[in-house]
C-alpha positions in Angstrom: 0.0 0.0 0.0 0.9 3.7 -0.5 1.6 6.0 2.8 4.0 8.7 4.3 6.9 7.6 6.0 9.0 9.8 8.2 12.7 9.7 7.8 14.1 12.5 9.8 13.8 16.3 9.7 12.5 17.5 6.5 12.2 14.4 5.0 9.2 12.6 4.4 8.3 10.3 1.4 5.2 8.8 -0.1 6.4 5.0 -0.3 5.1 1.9 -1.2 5.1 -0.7 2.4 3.5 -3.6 4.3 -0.4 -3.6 4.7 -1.1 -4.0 8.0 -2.4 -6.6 9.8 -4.2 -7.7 13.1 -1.8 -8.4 16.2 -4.1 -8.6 18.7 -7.7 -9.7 19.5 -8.7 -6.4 19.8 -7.1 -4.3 16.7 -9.5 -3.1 13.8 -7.8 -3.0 10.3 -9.5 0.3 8.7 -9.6 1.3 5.0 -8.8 4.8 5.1 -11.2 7.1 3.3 -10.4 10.5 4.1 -7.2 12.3 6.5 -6.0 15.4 7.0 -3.3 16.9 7.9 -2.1 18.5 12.0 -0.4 21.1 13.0 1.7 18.4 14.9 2.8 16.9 11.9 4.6 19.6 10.7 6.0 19.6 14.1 7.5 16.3 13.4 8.1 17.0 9.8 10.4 19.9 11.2 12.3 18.1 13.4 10.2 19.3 16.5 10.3 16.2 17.9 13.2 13.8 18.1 12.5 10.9 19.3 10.4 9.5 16.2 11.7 6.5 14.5 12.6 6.3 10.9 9.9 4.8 9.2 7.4 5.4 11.1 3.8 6.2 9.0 2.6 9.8 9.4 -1.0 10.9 10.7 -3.4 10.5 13.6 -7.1 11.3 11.9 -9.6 10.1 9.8 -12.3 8.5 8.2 -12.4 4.9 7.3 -14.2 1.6 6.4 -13.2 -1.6 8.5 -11.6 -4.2 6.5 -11.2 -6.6 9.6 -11.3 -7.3 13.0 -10.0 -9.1 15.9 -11.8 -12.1 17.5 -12.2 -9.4 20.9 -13.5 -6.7 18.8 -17.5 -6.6 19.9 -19.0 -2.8 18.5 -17.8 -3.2 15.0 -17.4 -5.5 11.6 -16.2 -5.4 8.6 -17.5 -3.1 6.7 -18.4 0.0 9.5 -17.6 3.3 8.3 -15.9 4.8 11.5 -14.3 7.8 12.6 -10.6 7.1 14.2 -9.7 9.0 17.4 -6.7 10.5 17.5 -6.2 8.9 21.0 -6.0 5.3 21.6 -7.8 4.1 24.4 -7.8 0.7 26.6 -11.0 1.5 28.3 -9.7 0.3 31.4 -7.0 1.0 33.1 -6.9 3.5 35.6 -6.8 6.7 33.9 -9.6 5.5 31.0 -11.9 4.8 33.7 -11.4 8.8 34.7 -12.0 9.5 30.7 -8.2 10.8 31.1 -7.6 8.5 27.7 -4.5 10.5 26.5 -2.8 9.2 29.1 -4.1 4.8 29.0 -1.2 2.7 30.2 -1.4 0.9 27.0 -2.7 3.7 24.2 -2.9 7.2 24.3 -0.8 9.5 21.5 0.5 6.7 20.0 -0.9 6.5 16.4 2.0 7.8 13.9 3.6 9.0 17.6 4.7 5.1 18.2 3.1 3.3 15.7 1.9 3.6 12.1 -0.6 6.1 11.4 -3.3 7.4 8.8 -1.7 8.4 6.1 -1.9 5.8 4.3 -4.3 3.4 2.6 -5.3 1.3 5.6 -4.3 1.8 9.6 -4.3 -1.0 12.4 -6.3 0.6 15.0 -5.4 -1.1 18.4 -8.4 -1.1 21.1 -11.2 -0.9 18.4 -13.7 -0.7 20.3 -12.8 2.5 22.8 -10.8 4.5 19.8 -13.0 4.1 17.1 -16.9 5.6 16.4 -19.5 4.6 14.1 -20.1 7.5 11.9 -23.3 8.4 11.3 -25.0 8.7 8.0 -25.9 13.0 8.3 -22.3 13.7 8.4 -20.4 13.9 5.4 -17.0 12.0 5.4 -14.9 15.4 5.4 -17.0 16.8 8.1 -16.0 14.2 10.0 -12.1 14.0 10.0 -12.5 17.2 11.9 -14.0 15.5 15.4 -10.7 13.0 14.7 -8.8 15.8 16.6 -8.9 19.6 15.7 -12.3 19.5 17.1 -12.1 17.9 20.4 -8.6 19.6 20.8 -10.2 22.8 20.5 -13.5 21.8 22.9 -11.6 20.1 25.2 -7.8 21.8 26.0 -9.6 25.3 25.1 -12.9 25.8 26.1 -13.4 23.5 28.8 -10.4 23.5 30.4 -10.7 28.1 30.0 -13.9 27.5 31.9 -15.8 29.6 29.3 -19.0 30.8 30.6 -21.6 32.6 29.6 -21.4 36.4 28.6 -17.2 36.3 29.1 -15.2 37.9 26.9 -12.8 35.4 25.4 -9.7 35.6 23.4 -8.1 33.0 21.0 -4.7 33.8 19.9 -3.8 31.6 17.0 -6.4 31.4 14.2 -5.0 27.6 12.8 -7.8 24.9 12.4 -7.3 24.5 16.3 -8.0 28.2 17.4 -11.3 27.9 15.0 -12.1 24.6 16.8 -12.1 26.5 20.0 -13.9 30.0 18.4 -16.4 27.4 17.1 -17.2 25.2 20.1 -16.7 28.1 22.8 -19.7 29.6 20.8 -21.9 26.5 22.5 -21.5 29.0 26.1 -22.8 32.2 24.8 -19.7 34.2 25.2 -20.3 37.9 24.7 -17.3 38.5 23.2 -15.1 36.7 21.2 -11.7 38.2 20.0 -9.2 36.4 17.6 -5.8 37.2 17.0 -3.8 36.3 14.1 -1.1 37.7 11.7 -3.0 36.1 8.8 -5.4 38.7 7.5 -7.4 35.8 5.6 -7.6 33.7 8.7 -9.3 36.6 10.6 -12.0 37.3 7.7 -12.4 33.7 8.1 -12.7 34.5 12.0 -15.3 37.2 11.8 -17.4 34.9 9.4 -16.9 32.1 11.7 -18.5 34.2 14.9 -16.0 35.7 15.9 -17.0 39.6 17.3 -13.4 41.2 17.1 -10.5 40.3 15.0 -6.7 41.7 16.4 -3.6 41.2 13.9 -1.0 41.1 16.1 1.4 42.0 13.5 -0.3 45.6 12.8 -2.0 46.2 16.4 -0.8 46.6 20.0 -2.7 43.3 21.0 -2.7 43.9 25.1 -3.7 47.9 24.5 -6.8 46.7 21.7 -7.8 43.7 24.2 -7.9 46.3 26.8 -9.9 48.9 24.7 -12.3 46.3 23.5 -13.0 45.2 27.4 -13.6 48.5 28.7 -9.5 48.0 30.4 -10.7 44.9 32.1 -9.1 42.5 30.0 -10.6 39.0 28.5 -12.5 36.1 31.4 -10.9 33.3 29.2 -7.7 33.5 27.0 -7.2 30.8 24.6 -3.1 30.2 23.7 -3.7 28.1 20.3 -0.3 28.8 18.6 2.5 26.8 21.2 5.2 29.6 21.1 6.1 31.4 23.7 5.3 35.0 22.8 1.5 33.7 22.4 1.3 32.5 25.8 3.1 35.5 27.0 0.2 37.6 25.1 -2.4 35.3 27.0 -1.2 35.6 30.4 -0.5 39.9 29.8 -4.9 40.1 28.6 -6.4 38.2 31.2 -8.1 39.7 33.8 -7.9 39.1 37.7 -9.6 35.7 38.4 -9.4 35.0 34.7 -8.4 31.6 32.8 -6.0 30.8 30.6 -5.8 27.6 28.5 -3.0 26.1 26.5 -3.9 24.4 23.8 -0.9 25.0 21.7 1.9 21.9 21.3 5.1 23.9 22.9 8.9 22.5 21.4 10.7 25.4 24.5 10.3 26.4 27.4 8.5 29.7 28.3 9.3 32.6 30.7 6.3 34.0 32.6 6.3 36.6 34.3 5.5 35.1 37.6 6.5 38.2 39.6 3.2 39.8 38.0 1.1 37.1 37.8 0.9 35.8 41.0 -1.1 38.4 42.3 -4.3 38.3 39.2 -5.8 35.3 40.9 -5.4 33.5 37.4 -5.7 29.8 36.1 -3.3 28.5 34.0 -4.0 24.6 32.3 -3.3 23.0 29.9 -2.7 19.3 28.6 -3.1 16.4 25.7 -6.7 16.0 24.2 -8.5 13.0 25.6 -11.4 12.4 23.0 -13.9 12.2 25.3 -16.0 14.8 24.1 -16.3 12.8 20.6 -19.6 11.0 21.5 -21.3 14.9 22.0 -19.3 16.4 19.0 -20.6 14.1 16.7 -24.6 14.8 17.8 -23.2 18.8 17.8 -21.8 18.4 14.4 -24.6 15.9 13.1 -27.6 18.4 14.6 -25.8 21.6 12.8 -25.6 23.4 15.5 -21.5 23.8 14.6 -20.2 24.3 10.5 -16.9 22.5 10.9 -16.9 22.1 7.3 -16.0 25.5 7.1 -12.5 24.7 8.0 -11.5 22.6 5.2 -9.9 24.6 2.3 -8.1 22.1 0.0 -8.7 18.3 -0.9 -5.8 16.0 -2.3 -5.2 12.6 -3.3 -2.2 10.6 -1.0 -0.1 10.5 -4.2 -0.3 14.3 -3.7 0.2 14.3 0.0 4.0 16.0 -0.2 1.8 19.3 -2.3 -0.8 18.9 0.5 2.2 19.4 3.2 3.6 22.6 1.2 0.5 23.8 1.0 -0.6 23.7 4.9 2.8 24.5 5.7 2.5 28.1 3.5 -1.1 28.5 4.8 -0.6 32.3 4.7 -0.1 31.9 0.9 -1.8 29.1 -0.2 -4.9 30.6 2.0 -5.0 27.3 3.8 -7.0 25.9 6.8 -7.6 22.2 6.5 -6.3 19.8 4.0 -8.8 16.9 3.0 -6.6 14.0 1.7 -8.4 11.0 0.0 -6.5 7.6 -1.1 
């Protein structure tokens, strides 16, 4: 089969390998229909983290159609069209049974992390039936890559974990398909303010279409003195850090306001400075963390009832044997006017 092999910084290759195959009882072997493309890739494609093995398979979302199934597998069969979490999940150890599945003894961030992942023609999906859901038949198969990850990412690390209530003011700095997942989903609280900031002009007309009340580009504006002027000087009840570089969550922590949440959603590669000798005294909350997919069950009846247009995020569509184009193109988003890349086998 085809897929996308990592190799080392920079260098990834669309290469013929091994079909997978079931190694235990309870693996799913799934036809991959539709993937995308993460932010965290090009992490990995850029060297950002080190410890990936040559070889490995690229990707950790999609939509597929099991091909097999282990003898222990009990919610699917062949022929399911499913959604793949991007976390695998044991269902129970000790931290699935809390729903903190990012972090299962035996799963977690492992597909295309530590094993093969979904960029490719088919994926072995270990723990079937805890990291895979039956998709139903009102959501459209691109629709649906988005509640893979970006979605629940966004629902989950931002807006839950920010506390977002209603009537706050709430900031999002980073407008990537992660910072739209959280300016989408925050909108289920009523917020009565929602402020994105960006250095992409097209991602903030994409913002203000999206809900968004305010847009800031941080390239152009004074982004603490505009928070502060569109607050009335109070600052922002929930800041969302959607980026994962330290000058973002610098930004964050400098427009909350006393008593005020911040949530780190962004993947960070260094360490960052705060300035504690300032912040000590707001009062503020500071989380952050790796998605757990729990929220996929009520994303896919949010998603399915319309109530959210995540198809809005999806700006290009490839086949794999152009999946090298589709990674130039998401990694030049500001000039290839890029969100989310739809990539079909």
């Amino acid at each position: 089969m085809k897929a996308l092999v990592y190799h080392g910084d920079h260098d990834i290759k669309l290469e013929e390998v091994g079909q997978p195959s079931i190694q235990t009882p309870k693996d799913a072997i799934v036809k991959i229909v539709k993937t995308t493309i993460c932010g965290t890739d090009l992490g990995i494609y850029k060297g950002k983290n080190l410890y990936m093995k040559d070889g490995t398979i690229l990707g950790h979302e999609g939509v597929g159609i099991i091909e097999e199934v282990g003898d222990g597998v009990v919610n699917f069969k062949k022929g399911d069209k499913v959604i793949i979490s991007c976390i695998t999940s044991c269902g129970t150890c000790d931290n699935c049974k809390k729903q903190l599945y990012a972090h299962c003894k035996d799963g977690g961030w492992i597909l295309w992390h530590l094993i093969n992942g979904t960029q490719a023609e088919y994926v072995r999906i270990p723990y079937a039936d805890n990291s895979l859901y039956k998709l139903p038949q009102n959501i459209d198969d691109e629709t649906a890559v988005m509640i893979s990850d970006a979605l629940p990412t966004g629902f989950e690390i931002g807006v839950l974990n920010g506390k977002v209530q209603p009537g706050d003011a709430i900031a999002i700095v980073g407008a990537g398909p992660v910072g739209f997942a959280s300016l989408l989903t925050a909108q289920f609280f009523s917020p009565s303010v929602i402020i994105v900031v960006d250095l992409d002009d097209n991602r903030l007309d994409m913002a203000l279409k999206a809900g968004a009340t305010h847009v800031i580009n941080s390239g152009k504006e004074d982004v603490a003195a505009r928070v502060k002027e569109i607050t009335g000087g109070d600052g922002v009840d929930v800041a969302i850090e959607a980026v994962g570089l330290p000058p973002t969550l610098t930004v964050c922590a400098d427009i909350v306001k006393p008593g005020g949440n911040v949530a780190n959603v962004g993947v960070h590669g260094k360490p960052v400075e705060l300035k504690m000798e300032e912040l000590w005294i707001k009062n503020i909350n500071i989380s952050m963390g790796l998605v757990n997919s729990n929220t996929i069950p009520q994303l896919i009846k949010a998603v399915g009832s319309n109530k959210i247009n995540v198809g809005s995020l999806i700006t290009h569509k490839f086949s794999l044997g152009e999946i090298e184009k589709a990674y130039d193109v998401f990694l030049n988003s500001s000039r290839e006017h890029s969100m989310k890349v739809i990539v079909a086998p």
